[in-house]
N, C-alpha and C positions, 0 to 999 in steps of 0.2 A: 735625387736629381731625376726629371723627367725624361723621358726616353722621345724621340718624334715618332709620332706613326708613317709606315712607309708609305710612299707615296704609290696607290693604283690609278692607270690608267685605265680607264674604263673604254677607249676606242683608241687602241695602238694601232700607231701608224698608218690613219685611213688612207690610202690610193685611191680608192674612187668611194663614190655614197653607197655605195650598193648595198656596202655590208651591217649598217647602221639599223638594223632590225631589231635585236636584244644582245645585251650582256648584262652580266650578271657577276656579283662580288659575293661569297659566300666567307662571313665573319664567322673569330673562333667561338662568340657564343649560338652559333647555328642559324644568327639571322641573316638573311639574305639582302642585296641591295641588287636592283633590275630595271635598266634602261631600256627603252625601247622606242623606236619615234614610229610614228604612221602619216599617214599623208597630210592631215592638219594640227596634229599633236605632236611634243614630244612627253612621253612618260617616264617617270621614279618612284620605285614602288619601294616600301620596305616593308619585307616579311616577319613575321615574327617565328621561333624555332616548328610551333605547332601549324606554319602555312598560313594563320593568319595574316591578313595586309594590314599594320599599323599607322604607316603612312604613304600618301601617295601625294604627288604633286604632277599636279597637267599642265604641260607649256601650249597654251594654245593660242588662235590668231588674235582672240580678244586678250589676252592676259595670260597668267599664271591663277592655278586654282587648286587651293590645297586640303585636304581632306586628311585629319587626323583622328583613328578609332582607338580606344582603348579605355582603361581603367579611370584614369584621370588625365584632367589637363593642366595644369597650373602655367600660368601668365604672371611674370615675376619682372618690376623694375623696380630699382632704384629712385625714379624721377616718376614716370608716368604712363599709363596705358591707352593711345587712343586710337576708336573707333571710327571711320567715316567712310560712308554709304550714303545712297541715293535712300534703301530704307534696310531696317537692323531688325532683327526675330531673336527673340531669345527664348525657346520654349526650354520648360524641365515639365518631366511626367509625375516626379512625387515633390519638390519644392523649392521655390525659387527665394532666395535672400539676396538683398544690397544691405551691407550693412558697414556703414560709416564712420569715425572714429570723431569726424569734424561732421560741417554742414554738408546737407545732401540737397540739390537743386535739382527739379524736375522741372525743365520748360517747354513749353509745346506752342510752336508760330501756329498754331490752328486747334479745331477741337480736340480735347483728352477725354477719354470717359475711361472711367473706372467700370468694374462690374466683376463680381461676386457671386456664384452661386448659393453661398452663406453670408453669413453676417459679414459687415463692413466696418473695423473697429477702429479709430483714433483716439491715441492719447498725448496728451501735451500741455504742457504748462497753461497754454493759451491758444487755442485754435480759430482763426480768421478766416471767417467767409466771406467774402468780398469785400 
């Protein structure tokens, strides 16, 4: 049987704003969790035991902005994962993979260009150029 975890309040009992500058949860495995607002943000940071910041999330005028550093990241559903942006970067420094179990659809409402510093390889049963 699962046990709940207690409930912390992170900003007991405010009477007035004033006090709303940081608190701080320190977890039994040694990470920390640190609110803090300033005058167009509010912040959440979580630390990792060695002081690392693993995650952070910025509430700010335009939106919410989140910033996740670590080892890995995995992105996991059930149904589906989507993306949308004005425009999307996806850099990797030693290798990047898409790789598809079904069809893969690349569409571009404007010019694509490919480019290679090495060789440009396709294979397929049937490749159509125009």
């Amino acid at each position: 049987m699962s046990k709940q975890a207690p409930i912390i309040k992170l900003n007991p009992e405010l009477g007035d704003n004033s006090n709303l500058n940081a608190k701080e949860i320190k977890l039994p495995s040694g990470r920390r969790i640190e609110t803090s607002s300033h005058q167009t943000e509010d912040l959440v940071e979580i630390s990792e035991p060695d002081g690392r910041i693993s995650i952070t999330i910025r509430l700010t005028e335009a939106g919410p902005v989140m910033t996740v550093e670590g080892a890995r990241l995995e992105l996991k559903s059930a149904e589906s994962i989507s993306m949308k942006a004005p425009k999307v970067k996806i850099e990797a420094e030693e290798e990047a993979v898409i790789d598809s179990r079904g069809k893969l659809k690349v569409n571009a409402g404007d010019e694509m260009a490919i480019h290679s510093e090495k060789d440009l390889v396709m294979t397929g049963d049937l490749i159509h150029l125009n």
